[in-house]
N, C-alpha and C positions, 0 to 999 in steps of 0.2 A: 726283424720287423718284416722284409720282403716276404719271408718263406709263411708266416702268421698271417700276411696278406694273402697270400696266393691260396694257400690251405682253407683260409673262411669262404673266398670268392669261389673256389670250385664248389664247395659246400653248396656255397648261396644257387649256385645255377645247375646245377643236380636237383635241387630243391625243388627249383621251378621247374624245369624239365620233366620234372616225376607226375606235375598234375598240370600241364598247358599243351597246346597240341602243339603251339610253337615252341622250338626248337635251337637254342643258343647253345652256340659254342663259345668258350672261351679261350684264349689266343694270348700267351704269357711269353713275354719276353724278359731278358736280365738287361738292365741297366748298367749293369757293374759301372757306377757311381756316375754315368752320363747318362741323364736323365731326358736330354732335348735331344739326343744323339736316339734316341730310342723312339721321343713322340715322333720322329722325323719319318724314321722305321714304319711304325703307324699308319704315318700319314703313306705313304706308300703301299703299304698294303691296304687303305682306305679304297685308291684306285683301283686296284684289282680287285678286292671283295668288297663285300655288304659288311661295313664298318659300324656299328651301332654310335660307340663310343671306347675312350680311351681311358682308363683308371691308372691312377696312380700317385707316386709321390711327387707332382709337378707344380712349379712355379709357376706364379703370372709371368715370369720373363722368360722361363721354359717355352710357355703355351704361344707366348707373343712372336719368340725366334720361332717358332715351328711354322704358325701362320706365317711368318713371313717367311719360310722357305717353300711354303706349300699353298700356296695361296686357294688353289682349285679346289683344296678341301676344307677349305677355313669355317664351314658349318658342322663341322664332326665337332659334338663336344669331348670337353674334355674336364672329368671328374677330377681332383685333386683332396688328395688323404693328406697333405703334408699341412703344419701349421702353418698361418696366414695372416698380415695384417689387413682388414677389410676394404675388400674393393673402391666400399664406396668415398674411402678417402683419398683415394685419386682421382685428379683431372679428368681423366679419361680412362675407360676400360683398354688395356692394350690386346685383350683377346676377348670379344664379348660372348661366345659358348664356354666360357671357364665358367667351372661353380668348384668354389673351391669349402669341400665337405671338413678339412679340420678348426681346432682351436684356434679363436685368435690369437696371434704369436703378442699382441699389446697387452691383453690379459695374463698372461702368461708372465710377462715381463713386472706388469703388476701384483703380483702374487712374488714372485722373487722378490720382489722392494721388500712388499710389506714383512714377509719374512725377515730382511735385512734391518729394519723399521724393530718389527716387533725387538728385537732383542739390542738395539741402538749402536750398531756399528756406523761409524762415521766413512769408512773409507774401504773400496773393496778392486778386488784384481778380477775381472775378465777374462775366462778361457774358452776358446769358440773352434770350431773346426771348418776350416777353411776347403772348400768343394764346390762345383761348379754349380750346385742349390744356393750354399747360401751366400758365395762370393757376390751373387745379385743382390742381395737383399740387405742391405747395410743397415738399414733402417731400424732392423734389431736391439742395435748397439743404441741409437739415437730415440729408440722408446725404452729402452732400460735405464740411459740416463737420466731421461724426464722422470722416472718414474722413482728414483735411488732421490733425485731434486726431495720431491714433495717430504721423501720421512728422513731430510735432514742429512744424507750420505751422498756418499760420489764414487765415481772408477779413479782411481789411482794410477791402476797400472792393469794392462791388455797382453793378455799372449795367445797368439794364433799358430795351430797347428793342422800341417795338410791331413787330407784322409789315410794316408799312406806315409805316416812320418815315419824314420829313424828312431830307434832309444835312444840312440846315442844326442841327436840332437832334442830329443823328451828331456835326458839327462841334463845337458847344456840350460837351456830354458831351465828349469824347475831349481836348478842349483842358483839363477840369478834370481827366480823370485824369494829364493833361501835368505838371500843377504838382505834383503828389502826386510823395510818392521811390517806390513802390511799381514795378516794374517788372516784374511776372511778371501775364501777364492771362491768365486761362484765361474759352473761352466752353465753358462750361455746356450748352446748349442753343441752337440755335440751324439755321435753317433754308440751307441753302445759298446763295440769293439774299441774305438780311443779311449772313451770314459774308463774301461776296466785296464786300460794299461798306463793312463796316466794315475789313478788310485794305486796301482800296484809300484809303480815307481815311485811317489809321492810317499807310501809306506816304507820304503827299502833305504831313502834319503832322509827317513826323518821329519817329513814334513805332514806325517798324519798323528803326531804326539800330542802333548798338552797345549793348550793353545791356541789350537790352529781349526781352522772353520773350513767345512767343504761341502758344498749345496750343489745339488744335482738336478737337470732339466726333467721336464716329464718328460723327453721321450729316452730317455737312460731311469729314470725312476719307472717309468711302467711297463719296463722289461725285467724287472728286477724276479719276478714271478718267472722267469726262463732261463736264469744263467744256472751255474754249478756254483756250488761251495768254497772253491777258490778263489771265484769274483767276488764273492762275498764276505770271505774273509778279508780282503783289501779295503774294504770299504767300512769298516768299521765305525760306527759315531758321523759318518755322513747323513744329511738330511736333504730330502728334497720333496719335489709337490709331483704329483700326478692324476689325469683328469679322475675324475668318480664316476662312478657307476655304479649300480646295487648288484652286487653278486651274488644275492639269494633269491632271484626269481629262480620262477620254475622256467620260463624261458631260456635263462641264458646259463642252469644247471642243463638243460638240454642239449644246448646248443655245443656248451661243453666237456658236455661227454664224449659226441660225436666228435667233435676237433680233437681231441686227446687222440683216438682212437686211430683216428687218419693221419694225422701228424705222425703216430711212433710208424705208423705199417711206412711210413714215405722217407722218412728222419730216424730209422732207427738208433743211431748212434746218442741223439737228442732226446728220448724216451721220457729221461728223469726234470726234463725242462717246457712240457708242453701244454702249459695254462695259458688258455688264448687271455692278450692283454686288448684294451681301448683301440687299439690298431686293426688287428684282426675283428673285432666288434664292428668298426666303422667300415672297413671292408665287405664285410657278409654285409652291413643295409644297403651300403652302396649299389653292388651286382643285384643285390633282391628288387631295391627302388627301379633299377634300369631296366631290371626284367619286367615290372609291372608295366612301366610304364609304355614298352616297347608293347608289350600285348593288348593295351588296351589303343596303342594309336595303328595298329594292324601290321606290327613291324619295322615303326620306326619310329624313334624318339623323341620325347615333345617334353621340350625344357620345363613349358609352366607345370604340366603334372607331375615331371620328376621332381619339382621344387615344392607341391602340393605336400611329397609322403613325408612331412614333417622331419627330416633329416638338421633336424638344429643341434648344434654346435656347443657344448658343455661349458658353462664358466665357473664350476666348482668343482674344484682341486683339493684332493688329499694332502695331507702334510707325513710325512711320514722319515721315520729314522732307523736308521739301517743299524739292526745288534742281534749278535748271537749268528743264526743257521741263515733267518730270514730279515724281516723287515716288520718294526709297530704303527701302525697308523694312530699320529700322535691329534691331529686336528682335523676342520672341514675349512675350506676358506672359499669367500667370493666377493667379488671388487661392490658387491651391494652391502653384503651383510659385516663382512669382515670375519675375525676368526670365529666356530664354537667349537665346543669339544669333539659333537660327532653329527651324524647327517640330522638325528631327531630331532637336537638343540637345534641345530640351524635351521628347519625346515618350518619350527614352531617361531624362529625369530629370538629366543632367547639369549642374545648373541652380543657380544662388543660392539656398542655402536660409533666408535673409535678408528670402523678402516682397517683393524687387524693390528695397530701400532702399538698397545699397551695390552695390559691385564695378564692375566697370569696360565691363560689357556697352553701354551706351549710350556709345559713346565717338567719338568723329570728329564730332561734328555740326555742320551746318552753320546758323551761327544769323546774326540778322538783323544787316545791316551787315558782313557777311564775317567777322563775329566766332570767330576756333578755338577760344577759352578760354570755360570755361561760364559764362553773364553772373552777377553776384553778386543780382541780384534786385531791386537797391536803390540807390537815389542817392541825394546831396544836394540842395538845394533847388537850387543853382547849381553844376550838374557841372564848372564850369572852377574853384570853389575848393577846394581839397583840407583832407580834414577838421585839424581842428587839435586838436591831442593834448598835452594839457598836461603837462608835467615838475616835478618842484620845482627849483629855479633853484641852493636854498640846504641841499642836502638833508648832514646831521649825516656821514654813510657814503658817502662817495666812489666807494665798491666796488661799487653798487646804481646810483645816478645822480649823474654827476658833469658839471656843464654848465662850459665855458670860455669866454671869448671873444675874438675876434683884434680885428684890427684895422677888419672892416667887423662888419657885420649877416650878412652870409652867411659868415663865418669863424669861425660858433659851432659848437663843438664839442660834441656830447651823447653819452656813452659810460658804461659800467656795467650791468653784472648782469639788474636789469629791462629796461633798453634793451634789451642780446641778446638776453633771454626776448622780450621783445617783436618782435623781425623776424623772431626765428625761427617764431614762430607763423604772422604776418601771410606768408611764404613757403608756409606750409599753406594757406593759403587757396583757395577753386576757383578763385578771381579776383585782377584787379589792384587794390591800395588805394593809394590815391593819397593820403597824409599830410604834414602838416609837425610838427615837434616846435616847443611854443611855450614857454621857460622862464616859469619863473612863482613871481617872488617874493613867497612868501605860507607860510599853516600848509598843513597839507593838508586841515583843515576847510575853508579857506576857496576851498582848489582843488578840494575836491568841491562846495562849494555853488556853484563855475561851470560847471560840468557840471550841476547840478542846473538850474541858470535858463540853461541852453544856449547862453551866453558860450564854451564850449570842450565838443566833441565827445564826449574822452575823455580819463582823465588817467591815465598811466602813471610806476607808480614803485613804490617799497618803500609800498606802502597796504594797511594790513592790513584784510580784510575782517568788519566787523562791523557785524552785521545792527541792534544796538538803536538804533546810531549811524548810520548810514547810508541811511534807505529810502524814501528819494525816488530813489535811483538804481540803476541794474544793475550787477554783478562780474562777473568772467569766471568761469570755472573755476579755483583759487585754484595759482598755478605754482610753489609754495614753503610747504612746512608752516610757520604760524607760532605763536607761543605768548609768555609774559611770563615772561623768568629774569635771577634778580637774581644779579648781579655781587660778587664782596668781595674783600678782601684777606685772604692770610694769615696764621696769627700762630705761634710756637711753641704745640706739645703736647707736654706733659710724661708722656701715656701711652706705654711702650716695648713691645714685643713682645718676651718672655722668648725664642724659640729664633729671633730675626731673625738671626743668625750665619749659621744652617746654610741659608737664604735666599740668602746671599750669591751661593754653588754652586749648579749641578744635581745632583741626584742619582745623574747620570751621570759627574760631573766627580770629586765626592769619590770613588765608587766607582773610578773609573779613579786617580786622587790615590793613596786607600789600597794599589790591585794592583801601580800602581809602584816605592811605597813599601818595599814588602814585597820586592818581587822584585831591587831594587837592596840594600836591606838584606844578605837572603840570600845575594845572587852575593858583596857582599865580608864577609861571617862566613866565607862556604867558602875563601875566598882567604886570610885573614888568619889563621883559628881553627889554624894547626898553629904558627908563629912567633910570634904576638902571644897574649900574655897574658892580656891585658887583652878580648879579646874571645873566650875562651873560654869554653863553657856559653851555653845557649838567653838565660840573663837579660840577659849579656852584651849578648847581638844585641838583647834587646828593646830597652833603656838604651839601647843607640848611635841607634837608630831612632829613639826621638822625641829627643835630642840634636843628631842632626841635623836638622831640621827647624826647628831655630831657630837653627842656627848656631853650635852652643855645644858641642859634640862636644868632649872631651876624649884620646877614646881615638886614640893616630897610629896612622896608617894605614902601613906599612913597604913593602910590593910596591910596584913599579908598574903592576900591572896592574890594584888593587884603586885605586888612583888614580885610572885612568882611567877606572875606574867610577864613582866616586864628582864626579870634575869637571862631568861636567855636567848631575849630580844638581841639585848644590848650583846652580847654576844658571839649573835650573828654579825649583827650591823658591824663589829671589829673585824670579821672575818673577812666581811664581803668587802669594807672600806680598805683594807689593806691588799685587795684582788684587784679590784678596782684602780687603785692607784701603780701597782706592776703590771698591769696589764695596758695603762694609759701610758705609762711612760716606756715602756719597751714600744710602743705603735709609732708614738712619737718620735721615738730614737730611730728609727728605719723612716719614718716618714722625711727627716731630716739630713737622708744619705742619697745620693746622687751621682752616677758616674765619673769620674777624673773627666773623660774624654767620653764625646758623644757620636763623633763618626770621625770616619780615616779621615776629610776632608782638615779638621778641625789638627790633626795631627803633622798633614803636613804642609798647612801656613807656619805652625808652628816651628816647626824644622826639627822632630821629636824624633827621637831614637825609640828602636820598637826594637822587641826579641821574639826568635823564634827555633824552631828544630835547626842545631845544626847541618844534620842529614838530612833534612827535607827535600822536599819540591817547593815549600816555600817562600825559599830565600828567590828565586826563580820565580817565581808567581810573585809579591811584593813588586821587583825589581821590571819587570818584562810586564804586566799585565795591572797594576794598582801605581805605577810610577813613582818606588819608594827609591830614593839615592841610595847606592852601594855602604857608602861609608856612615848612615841612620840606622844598621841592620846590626842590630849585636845576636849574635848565634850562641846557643847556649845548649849545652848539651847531657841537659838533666833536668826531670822535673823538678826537684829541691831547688834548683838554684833560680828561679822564677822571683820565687816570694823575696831572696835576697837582694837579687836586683831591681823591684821595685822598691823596696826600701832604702836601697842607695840613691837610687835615683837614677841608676842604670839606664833603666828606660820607664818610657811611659806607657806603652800598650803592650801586650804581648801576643802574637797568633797562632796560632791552632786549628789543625784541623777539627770539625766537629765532635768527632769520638774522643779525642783527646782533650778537646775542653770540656767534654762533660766528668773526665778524671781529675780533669786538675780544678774545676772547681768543688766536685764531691770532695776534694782530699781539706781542698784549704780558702772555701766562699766564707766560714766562720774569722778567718781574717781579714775580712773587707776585699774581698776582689770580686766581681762581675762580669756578667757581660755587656758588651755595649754592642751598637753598629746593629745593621743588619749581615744578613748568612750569604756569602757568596758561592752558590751550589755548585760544587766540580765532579760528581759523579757518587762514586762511593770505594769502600777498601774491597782489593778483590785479588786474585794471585796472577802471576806474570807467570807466563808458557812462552816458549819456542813458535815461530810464527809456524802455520799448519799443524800444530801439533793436535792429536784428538783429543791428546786428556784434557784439551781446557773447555771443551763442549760437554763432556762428559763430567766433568767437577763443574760446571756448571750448571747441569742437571740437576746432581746430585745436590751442589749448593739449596737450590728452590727446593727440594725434599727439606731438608734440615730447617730451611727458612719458612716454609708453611705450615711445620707442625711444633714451632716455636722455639724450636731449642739453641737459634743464637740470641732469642731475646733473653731466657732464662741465661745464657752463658754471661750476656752482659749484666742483667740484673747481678751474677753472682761476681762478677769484677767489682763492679761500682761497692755492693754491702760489704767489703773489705774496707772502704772508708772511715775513718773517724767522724768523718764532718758532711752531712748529706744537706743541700741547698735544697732542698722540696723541706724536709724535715724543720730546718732554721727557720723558713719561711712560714711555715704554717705555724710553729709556737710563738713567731714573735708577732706576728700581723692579726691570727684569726682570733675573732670576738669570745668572749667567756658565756658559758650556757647557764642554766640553772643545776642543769646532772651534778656539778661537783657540790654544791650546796641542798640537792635535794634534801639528804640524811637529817641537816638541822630545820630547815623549813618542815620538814613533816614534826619535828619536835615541837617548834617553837607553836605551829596550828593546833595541833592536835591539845597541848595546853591552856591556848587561849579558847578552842571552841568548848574542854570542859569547863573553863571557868565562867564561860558565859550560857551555858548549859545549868552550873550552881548556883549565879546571880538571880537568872529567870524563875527556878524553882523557889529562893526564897523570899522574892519579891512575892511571887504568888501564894504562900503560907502567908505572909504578913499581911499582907491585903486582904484574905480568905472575909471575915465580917463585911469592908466595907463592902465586897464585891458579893455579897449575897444580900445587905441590900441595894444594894445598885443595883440588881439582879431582881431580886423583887420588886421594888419602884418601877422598874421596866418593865416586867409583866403586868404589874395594873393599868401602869397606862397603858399599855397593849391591847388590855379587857377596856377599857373605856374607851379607847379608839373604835375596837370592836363594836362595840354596843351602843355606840355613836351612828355609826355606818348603817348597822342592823334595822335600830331603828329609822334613819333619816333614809335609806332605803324602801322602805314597809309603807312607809307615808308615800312616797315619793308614786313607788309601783300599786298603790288603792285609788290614789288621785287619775294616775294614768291608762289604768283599769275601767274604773266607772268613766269617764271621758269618751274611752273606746267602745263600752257597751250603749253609753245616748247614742255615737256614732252609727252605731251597728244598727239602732232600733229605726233613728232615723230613715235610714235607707232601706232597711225591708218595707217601712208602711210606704216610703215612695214609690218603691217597686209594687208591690198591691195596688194603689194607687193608679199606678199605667197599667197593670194590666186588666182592672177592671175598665176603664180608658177603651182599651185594645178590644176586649171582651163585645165593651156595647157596640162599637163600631162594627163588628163582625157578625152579629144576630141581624136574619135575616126578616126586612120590613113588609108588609102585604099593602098594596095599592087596591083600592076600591073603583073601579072602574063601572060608570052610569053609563 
């Protein structure tokens, strides 16, 4: 990095020197790794020469020691290329001519999160390099943390090494983060020379295989463009971020050439490694900014125009993954946009607007040990045993976990409910989990306290999660709501419901019922009422109508055609009468059924014996939390054996957690059992981990995947249709009203014969009638003609009378008008006077 500095900076001041009359020199000193030991230097030759300013890799706590060894020259700025967290979040400036020209080191630190984030490692190790830079700057560590907080991860574990360490103690170190499970190591800080010799050890130990995660700072990733082949081969399937830049101007192909050039003539032995990086960049603007700005103030340096030449500070970082010779630039990221795939996407915005935490933009990478699948972050103490996941052996509900066994040790079978929930999760996973199921006969106190003292890994099963009872260990994300409902039998009720008859039907069925009723009635009153007697007059027809409908009709029917109306009347009316009456008396018979017991209250004035999971948490919840007495608690340790003990009289209620009474009454509500009480909500079923352990953050990830796109409702759906006997099913056959659908087929029969028969009546009433109805028909047109000609004439008279009336009118008033105005006339003729 120094020598990339120094190379761009003479660049930059030749530059200027070639076209200003004024005249810089540049004045390079080696730090070798004491960086304030030098500004100091500076500062001393500030006195004796014309010091413009100072460039370099310098801290604020570099700049602040140096003023305050040098106080007389405490107005020299002083330029800083090194990254930074911004001034203005301190109290106080401790050197105010610092401008410090790199990255924010909190941005930085956020881009490492989110990489950590993006790919959901819980837990990560810390490698940083310890030197008289950044031993001031702690604060590194403490904006990594906050930043690891937000996407859900943490530092575990920290290893600090000087600038100048031993292998031997690299070796030391690296062997004890060996035994740790932790496998995601991010170096923090760290200098290019450490970074390539802790990769090279890290490969030679084993600890760059399958598995294991190694993320690189930007100022070790954007040098990666200058090392040789050998640093590169160590470094295989590492990923890391470095700032951006666009490398295809034609500016900085210029710029380029020229540093290549000057670099091999000074560096020959370095020839094959002399692509200026982001370093070398921000060095040439830096001396070019200071030359301007020194020439236009006549020689000396004026902060606000150096801060004018737009020298801002990058917050978009490459992603990139070190394979094969070089390095693939896998992403673009920035604490605005979050990840896209390359600078276009991001530049256009079309980008995760997530923060960089999900989606699928870092995909393909190539990780250490040839690994394609993204490593889980974390082992076992001894990767060759796979974790052991404990079962109950002996579990009450077979439906949940049901363990069997063959004839060896490896012919055991483990199957049920949690088991599916359970691989369907551990399939969400980023990674592979390499498990065995271990049965385990015991309570499930006593299989969470071997999880608690780490005898067993995890223990998966119907375990309901409760925090007051449980909290030495971790749960997953709970895969099944759970709660406390007590069970009973039913008994007669003697309350009836006064109009449950008109229940029986729809509203649609009697209505249709009564329309057909009426209109079969009608077709044969018309058929019957001229020959039969007996059904002549409206009251007739009513009387026969409901006589019929029970079968009890007296009046005979004589036609045959009124026969044929009526046969498969009556035929209905059997069908429907005998629906009617099974359908009124099944509503009845449930209307009539009533819980044994109506709340626990009620259970214990009585002093009633109850049953429940032997193995539960039950018997403990009952006892500790509901106030049931020890010796009221019969334990029972099989679903079968429930129905027997109610019918002994063993007990009276029995309790359940929620998913298992919605099993036990699918299996056996067709034998009168229910539920009663209200649901006392205790959380839901979910798997028991080792306290800190990460897989239970990550199976609970996974969990909410499986549970949002349905498939532990489908698993349970397919538990429960294993039943004989389904309570939603019972309920709806024996309670819900009868339609007309199932008797459509006869009612279209029964109509569609009564409407020809009365289609055939109307026709031949109208033949038989034909005479009298033509002259009725005649007689009505005459008189029609004599109305007319009534009208006509009594009209004619009417309008001649009122005619001549109108015409004396008329004559009258024209001779009056004549009249005035001969009137008007003489008045108006002018008279002659005679004057003597």
């Amino acid at each position: 990095m120094g020598k990339q500095q120094k190379i761009a900076m003479e660049i930059a001041i030749r530059d200027f020197n070639r076209f200003s009359r004024t005249k810089l020199h540049l004045e390079v000193q080696n730090s070798r790794g004491n960086s304030a030991q030098t500004v100091v230097s500076a500062m001393d030759l500030a006195q004796k020469k014309q010091l413009l300013a100072i460039v370099g890799t310098i801290t604020q706590s570099e700049a602040s020691l140096a003023t305050e060894i040098n106080k007389a020259t405490k107005n020299t700025p002083i330029l800083s290329l090194s990254s930074f967290a911004p001034i203005t979040e301190l109290p106080s400036s401790p050197f105010p001519q610092l401008i410090q020209l790199g990255d924010d080191i909190n941005i930085q630190m956020q881009c490492l999160a989110a990489i950590v984030g993006h790919f959901k490692w819980k837990k990560v190790t810390t490698i940083y390099e310890v030197n008289s830079r950044f031993s001031y700057d702690p604060g590194v560590l403490i904006s990594l943390s906050n930043s690891l907080r937000h996407v859900g991860s943490e530092i575990v574990n920290q290893l600090a090494f000087p600038s100048l360490s031993l292998q031997s103690r690299i070796e030391n170190e690296l062997n004890q983060l060996k035994k740790k499970s932790n496998r995601v190591f991010l170096i923090v800080h760290s200098s290019l020379e450490l970074a390539s010799v802790l990769c090279k050890k890290a490969k030679q130990m084993g600890l760059m295989e399958k598995g294991y995660v190694w993320i690189i700072p930007n100022e070790v990733a954007s040098l990666l463009d200058s090392v040789n082949s050998s640093v590169i081969s160590t470094m295989q399937g590492v990923i890391g971020f470095k700032t951006h830049f666009l490398e295809t101007t034609k500016p900085y192909r210029k710029f380029g050439f020229r540093f290549r050039r000057r670099f091999a003539q000074e560096y020959p032995e370095e020839e094959e490694n002399n692509t200026p990086s982001v370093f070398a960049l921000r060095a040439y603007d830096a001396a070019i900014a200071t030359a301007k700005v020194t020439n236009k103030s006549q020689g000396k340096f004026n902060m606000k125009e150096f801060l004018d030449e737009n020298l801002h500070q990058s917050s978009t970082f490459t992603i990139i993954n070190v394979i094969g010779k070089s390095y693939r630039e896998m992403a673009v990221w920035s604490p605005t946009h979050g990840f896209s795939k390359n600078f276009v996407e991001h530049e256009k915005m079309e980008v995760n607007k997530s923060n960089g935490y999900g989606g699928v933009v870092l995909s393909n990478i190539y990780w250490p040990g040839d690994l394609h699948s993204v490593p889980r972050g974390w082992t076992n103490s001894n990767e060759e045993m796979p974790l052991k996941i404990g079962v109950p052996a002996n579990d009450a509900f077979a439906q949940f976990v049901n363990v069997t066994y063959g004839d060896s040790k490896h012919a055991t079978s483990i199957t049920g409910f949690s088991i599916n929930v359970f691989k369907a999760a551990i399939k969400n996973l980023p990674y592979h989990l390499h498990y065995d199921f271990v049965p385990f006969n015991g309570s499930y106190d006593e299989m969470v306290n071997q999880v608690n003292n780490k005898t067993l890994d995890a223990a998966v099963g119907d375990i309901s999660i409760l925090a007051y009872r449980y909290h030495l260990v971790e749960f997953s994300q709970p895969y099944i709501d759970s709660g406390l409902n007590m069970v009973v039998v039913e008994k007669p009720n003697k309350s009836k419901q006064t109009w449950m008859f008109m229940d029986a039907f729809t509203k649609e069925m009697w209505l249709m019922m009564a329309a057909m009723h009426v209109l079969v009635g009608f077709v044969i009153w018309l058929i019957e009422r001229e020959e039969n007697e007996e059904l002549q007059g409206l009251g007739a027809m009513l009387w026969f109508l409901v006589t019929v409908i029970f079968l009890a009709h007296r009046e005979p029917i004589r036609r045959p055609l009124a026969r044929t109306v009526l046969a498969p009347w009556l035929f209905v009316i059997l069908i429907v009468t005998s629906s009617f009456t099974a359908s009124l008396t099944s509503m009845m018979t449930v209307s009539q059924l009533e819980p044994s017991v109506v709340d626990i209250q009620t259970l214990q004035k009585r002093n009633a014996a109850v049953g429940c999971d032997e193995n539960s948490f039950i018997v403990r919840y009952l006892i500790d939390i509901l106030k049931f007495k020890p010796e009221n608690i019969r334990r029972i340790n099989s679903i079968n054996g429930y129905p027997a003990a109610f019918k002994n009289n063993e007990i009276e209620a029995a309790f359940f957690v929620a998913p298992h009474a919605k099993v036990f009454l699918a299996k056996y509500s067709c034998e009168g059992f229910v539920q009663a009480g209200s649901t006392f909500r205790l959380g839901g079923f979910g798997f028991v981990f080792q306290r800190g352990s990460s897989l239970a953050r990550d199976i609970s990830e996974a969990l909410l995947s499986v549970i949002e796109n349905g498939e532990t409702e489908q698993l349970e759906k397919d538990m429960l249709s294993n039943s004989h006997c389904s309570l939603s099913d019972k309920k709806a056959k024996e309670s819900s009203p009868l339609g007309y659908q199932p008797f459509l087929g006869l009612f279209c029969i029964c109509g569609s014969i009564a409407i020809l028969a009365l289609l055939y009546i109307m026709l031949c009433l109208t033949l038989k009638n034909v005479e009298n109805l033509v002259k009725y028909m005649r007689g009505a047109l005459i008189q029609l003609w004599r109305i007319r000609r009534w009208i006509t004439t009594h009209c004619v008279g009417i309008y001649s009378k009122v005619q001549s009336r109108s015409m004396r009118g008329v004559n009258v008033a024209i001779e009056a008008r004549n009249s005035a105005e001969i009137v008007i006339d003489s008045e108006q003729v002018p008279r002659v006077a005679e004057v003597v």
